[in-house]
C-alpha positions in Angstrom: -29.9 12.3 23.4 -28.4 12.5 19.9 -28.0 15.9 18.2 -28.1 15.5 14.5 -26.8 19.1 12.3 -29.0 20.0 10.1 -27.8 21.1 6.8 -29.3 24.1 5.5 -28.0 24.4 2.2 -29.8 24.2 -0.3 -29.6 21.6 -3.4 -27.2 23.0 -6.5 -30.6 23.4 -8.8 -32.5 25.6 -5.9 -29.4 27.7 -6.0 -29.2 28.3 -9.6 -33.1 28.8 -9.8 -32.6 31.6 -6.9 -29.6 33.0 -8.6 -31.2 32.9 -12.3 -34.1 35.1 -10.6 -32.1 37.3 -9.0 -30.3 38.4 -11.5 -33.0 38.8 -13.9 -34.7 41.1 -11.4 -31.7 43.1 -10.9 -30.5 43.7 -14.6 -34.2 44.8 -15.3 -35.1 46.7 -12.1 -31.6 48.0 -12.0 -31.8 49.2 -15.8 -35.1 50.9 -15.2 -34.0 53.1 -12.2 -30.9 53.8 -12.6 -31.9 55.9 -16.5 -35.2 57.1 -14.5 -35.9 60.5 -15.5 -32.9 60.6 -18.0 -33.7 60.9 -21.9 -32.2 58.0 -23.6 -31.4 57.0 -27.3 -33.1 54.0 -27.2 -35.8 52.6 -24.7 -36.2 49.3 -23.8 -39.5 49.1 -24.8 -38.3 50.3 -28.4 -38.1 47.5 -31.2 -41.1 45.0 -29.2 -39.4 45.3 -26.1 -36.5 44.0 -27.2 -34.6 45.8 -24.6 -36.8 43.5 -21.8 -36.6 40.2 -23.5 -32.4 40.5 -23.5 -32.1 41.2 -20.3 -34.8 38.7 -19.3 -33.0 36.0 -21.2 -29.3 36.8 -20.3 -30.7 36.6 -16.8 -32.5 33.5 -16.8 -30.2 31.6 -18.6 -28.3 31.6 -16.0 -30.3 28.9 -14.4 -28.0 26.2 -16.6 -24.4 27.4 -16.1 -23.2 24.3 -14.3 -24.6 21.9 -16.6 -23.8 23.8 -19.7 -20.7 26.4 -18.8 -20.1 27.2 -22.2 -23.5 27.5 -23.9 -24.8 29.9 -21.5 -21.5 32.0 -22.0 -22.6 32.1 -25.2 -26.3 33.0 -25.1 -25.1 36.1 -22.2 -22.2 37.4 -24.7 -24.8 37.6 -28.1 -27.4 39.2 -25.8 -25.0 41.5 -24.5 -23.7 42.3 -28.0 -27.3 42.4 -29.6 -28.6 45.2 -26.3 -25.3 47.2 -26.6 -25.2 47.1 -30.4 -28.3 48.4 -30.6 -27.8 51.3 -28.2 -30.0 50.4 -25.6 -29.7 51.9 -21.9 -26.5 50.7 -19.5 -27.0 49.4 -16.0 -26.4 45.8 -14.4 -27.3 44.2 -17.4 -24.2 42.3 -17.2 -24.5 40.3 -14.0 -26.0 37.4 -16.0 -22.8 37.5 -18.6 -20.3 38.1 -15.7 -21.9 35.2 -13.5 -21.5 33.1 -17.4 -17.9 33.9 -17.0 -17.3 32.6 -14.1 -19.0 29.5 -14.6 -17.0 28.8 -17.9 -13.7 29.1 -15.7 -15.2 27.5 -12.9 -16.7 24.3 -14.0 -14.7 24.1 -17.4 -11.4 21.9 -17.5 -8.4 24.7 -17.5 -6.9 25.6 -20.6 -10.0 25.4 -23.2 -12.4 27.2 -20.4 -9.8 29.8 -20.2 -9.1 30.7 -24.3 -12.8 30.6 -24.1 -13.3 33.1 -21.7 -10.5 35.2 -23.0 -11.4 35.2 -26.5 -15.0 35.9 -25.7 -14.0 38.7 -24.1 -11.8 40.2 -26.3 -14.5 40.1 -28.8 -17.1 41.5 -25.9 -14.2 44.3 -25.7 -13.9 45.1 -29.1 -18.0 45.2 -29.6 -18.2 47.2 -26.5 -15.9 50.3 -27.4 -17.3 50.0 -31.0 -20.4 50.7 -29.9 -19.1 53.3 -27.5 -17.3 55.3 -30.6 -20.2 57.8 -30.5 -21.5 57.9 -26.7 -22.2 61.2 -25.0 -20.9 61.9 -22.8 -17.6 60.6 -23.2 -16.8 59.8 -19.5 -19.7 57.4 -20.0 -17.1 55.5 -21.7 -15.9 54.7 -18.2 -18.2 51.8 -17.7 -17.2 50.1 -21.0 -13.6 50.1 -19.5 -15.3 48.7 -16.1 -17.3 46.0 -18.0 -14.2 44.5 -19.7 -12.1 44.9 -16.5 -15.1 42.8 -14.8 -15.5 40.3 -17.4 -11.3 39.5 -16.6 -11.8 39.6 -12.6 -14.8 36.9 -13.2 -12.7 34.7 -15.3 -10.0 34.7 -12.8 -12.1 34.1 -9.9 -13.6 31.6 -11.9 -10.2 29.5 -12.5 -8.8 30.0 -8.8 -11.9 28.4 -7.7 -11.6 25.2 -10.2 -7.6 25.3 -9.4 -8.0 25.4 -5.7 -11.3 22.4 -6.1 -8.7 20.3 -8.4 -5.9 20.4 -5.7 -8.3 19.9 -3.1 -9.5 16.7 -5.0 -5.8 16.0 -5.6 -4.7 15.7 -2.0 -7.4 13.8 -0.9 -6.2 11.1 -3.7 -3.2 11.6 -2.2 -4.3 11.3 1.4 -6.7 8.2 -0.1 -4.1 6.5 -1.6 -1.9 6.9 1.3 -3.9 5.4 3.3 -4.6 2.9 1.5 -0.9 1.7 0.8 -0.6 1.6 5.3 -3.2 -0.7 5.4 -1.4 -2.4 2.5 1.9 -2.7 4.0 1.0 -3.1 7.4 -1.3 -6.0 5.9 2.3 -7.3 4.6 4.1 -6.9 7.7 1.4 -8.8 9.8 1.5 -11.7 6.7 5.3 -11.5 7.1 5.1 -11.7 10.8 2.7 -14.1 10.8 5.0 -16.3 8.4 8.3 -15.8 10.4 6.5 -17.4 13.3 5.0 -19.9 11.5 8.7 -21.2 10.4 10.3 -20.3 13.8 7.2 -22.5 15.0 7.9 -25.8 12.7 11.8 -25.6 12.9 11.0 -26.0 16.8 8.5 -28.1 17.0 9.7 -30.5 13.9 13.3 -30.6 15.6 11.9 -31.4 19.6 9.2 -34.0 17.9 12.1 -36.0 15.8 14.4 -36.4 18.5 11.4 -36.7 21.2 10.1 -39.3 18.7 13.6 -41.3 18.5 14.1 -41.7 22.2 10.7 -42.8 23.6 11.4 -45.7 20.8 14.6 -46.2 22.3 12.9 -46.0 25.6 10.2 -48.2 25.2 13.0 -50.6 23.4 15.3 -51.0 26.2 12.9 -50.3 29.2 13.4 -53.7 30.5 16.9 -54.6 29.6 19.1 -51.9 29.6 17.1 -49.4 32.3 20.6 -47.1 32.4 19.9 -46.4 28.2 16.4 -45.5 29.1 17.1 -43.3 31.8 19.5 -41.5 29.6 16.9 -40.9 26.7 14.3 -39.7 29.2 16.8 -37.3 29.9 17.2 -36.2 26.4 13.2 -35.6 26.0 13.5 -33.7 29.1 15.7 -31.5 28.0 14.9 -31.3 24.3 11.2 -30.5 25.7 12.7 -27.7 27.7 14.0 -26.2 25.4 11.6 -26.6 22.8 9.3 -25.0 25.3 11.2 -21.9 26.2 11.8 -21.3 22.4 8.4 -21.3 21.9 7.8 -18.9 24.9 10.4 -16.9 22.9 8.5 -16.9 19.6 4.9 -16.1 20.9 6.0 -13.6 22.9 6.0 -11.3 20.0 2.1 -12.1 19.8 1.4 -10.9 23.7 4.3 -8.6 24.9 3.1 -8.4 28.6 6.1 -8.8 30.1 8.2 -6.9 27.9 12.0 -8.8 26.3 13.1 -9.2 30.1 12.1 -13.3 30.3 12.6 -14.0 26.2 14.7 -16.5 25.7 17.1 -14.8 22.8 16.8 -16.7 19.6 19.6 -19.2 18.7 22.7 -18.6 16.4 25.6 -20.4 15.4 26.6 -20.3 19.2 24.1 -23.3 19.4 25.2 -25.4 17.4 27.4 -27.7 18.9 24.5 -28.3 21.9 22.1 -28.8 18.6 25.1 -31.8 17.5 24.8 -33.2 20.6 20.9 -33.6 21.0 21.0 -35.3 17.5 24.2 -37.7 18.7 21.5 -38.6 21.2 19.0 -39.5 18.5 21.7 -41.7 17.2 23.2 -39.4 14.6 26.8 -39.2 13.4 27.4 -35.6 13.5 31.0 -33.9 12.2 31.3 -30.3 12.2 33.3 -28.8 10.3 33.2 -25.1 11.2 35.6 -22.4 9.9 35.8 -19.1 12.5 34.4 -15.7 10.9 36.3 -12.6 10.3 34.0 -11.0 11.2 31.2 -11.2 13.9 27.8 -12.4 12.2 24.5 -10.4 11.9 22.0 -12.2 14.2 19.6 -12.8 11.4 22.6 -14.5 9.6 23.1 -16.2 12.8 19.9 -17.2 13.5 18.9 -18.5 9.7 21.5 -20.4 9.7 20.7 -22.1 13.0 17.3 -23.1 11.8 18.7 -24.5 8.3 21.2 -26.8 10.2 18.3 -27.9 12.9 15.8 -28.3 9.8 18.3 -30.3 7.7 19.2 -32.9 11.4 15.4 -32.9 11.7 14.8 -34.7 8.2 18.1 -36.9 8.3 16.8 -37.8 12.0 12.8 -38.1 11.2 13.4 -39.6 7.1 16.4 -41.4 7.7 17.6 -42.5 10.8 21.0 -43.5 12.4 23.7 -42.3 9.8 26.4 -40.1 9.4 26.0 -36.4 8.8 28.5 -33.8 7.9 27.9 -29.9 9.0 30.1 -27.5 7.2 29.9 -24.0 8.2 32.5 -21.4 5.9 31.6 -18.0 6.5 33.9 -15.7 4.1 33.8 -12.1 3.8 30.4 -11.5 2.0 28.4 -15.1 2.1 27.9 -17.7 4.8 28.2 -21.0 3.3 26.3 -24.1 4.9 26.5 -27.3 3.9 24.6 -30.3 5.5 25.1 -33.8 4.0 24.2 -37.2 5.0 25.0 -40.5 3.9 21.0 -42.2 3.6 19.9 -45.1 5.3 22.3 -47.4 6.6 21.7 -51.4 6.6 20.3 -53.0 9.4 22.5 -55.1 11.4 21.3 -58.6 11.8 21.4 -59.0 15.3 20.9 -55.6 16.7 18.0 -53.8 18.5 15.0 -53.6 16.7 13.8 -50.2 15.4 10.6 -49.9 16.9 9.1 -47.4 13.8 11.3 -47.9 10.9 11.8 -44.0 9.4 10.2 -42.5 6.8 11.6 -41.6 3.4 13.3 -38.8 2.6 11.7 -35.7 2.2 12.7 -35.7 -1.3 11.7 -39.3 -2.1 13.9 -42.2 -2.5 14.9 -41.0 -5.9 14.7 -37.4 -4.8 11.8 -36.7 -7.3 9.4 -35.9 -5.1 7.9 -32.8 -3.9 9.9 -30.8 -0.8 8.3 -30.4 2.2 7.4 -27.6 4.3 10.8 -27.9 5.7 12.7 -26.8 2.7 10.4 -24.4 1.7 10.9 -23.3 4.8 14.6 -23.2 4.9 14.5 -21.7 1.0 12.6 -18.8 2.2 14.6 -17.9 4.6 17.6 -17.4 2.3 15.5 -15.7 0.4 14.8 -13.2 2.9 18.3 -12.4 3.1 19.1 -12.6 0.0 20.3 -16.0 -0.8 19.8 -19.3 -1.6 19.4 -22.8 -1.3 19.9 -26.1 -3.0 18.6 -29.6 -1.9 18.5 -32.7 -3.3 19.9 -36.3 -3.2 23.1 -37.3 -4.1 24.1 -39.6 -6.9 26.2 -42.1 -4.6 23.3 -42.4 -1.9 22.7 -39.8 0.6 20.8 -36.3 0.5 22.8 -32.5 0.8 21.5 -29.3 1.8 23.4 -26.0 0.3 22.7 -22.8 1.3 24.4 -19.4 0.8 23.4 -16.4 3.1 25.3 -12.7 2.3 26.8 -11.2 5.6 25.1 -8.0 4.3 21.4 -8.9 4.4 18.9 -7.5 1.7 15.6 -8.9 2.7 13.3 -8.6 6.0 13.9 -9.0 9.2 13.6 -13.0 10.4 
């Protein structure tokens, strides 16, 4: 059974109707008994009622102090002014004025509400003991003193209340816009998440499909004639399946962490690379590496984007190109990793040779290199960029296509 919690306070313009009333009541009924019995200089009947009216309409006007702070202020300080000028009987005829004070402090905006209030009341003051100059008897004098000392206290109540409202609005800004940058960067890490995978995915899958891709044609090519050639490239999708498949156990474990890291297959480095030469010899490549040792261990990130460029870059020569010769340079210094891939384009067919059963298709930058880069380099150009780097590809002028990329030892981006 649902329990719903019932508000029972009351809208803002019941409140001010209520409060209007009740000070009306009191500054008249209040006035009349308290100078009961006593002989006063001037009655509040005297001059049409007057004395009534001013602290019927200082009372009442009340009823708009949120909407209009300052007006109201106004109206209360002339009618206190006009009853005390004229010498008409003290009491609580200044609720309605004090409550106009507050409200000018409360609902103003700072500075402006407040030399309002303050030089209201130092004109209230100065009308006040004016008007006092002559009162008998003179400890009477004590509730002009209590009047302006009031009129301050409601001012300052006034302004803590609007301070402690604006810094109450503040922090829930604050807290709002808080909020809403987590949701905003925890939107970015699961777009940059979600992009790291979907690289990690392609470099795997582009790299196991190209050299799958060579050897079933080489396969299905020498099935017949040469069974010891076949057995060999099943033996390279085998294992170039394998492996693609326990990479890709590594990369989508991060999406259901069941069994925690124990059965991840670590992702590959630079250690990998010669195996990754000799599954694209198998595809028929020409691979020379030429690697320089580091002075210095390399970050795994460094490691690992550097992996996946020199995979990507064997993927196109091996998808785009076909049998040729391709150089790997790796020269890490002491701030930058450099990598340079290089191959030497399509070679001519031989005229008696084994027919290619798919012939490859062109380079990902075109024939002339004009064309738009695939998803590999832009794959392999964001990764730089992650850490900081960069990377140039194109074709070369005397036939051939290079990849250059340069990755800092000291990474500045995300995490791959």
């Amino acid at each position: 059974m649902e329990h719903r919690v019932v508000s029972l306070r009351l809208p803002a313009p019941a409140q001010d109707l209520l409060l209007a009333l009740f000070i009306t009541v009191m500054q008249v009924q209040g006035t009349i008994v308290r100078n009961a019995g006593e002989v006063v200089q001037r009655p509040l009947t005297d001059l049409g009622n007057l004395g009534y009216v001013l602290l019927v309409v200082s009372g009442v006007v009340v009823v708009a102090r949120r909407r209009w702070p300052v007006p109201v202020f106004v109206v209360t300080a002339l009618t206190s002014l006009v009853y005390y000028g004229l010498d008409f009987p003290d009491g609580p005829g200044w609720l309605g004025l004090f409550v106009a004070l507050y409200a000018v402090a409360a609902y103003g905006d700072g500075r402006r509400s407040l030399v309002i209030a303050g030089v209201g009341t130092t004109m209230l003051a100065i009308a006040w003991l004016v008007a006092a100059a002559d009162i008998e008897p003179r400890a009477a004098i004590g509730w002009v003193f209590f009047r302006i000392g009031a009129s301050v206290m409601s001012a300052a109540l006034g302004e803590s209340v609007r301070s402690r409202q604006v810094i109450a609005a503040e922090a829930q800004e604050r807290a709002a816009l808080a909020e809403r940058t987590r949701e905003e960067e925890a939107r970015a890490r699961v777009d940059a998440e979600r992009l790291r995978i979907a690289r990690e995915v392609h470099d795997t899958v582009a790299h196991a499909i190209a050299i799958i891709n060579v050897q079933s044609g080489v396969t299905a090519h020498v099935l017949d004639k040469r069974p010891e050639v076949a057995r060999e490239a099943l033996r390279a999708i085998e294992q170039t399946s394998s492996r693609a498949l326990q990479e890709m156990r590594a990369i989508l474990g991060v999406l259901r962490d069941d069994d925690g890291d124990g059965g991840r297959v670590p992702y590959p480095g630079l250690g990998q690379i010669d195996e990754l030469a000799a599954k694209a010899r198998e595809a028929g490549l020409d691979i020379q590496l030429e690697e320089t040792p580091p002075p210095t261990p390399l970050p795994s990130a460094v490691g690992s984007a550097a992996y996946r460029i020199v995979q990507e870059s064997i993927t196109n020569v091996v998808r785009h190109v076909g049998p040729t010769r391709v150089t790997v340079a790796l020269n890490p210094g002491l701030e930058a990793l450099e990598i340079r891939v290089t191959d030497e384009g399509r070679r001519a067919a031989p005229v008696h040779g084994p027919a290619v059963p798919r012939p490859p298709a062109p380079h990902p930058a075109g024939a002339g290199g004009s064309a738009k880069p695939g998803r590999g380099i832009l794959g392999m150009r964001e990764r730089c960029q992650l850490l900081g780097g960069e990377l140039d590809a194109g074709p070369l002028a005397g036939g051939g296509f290079e990849v250059k990329a340069r990755l800092p030892l000291a990474p500045t981006g995300a995490r791959l």
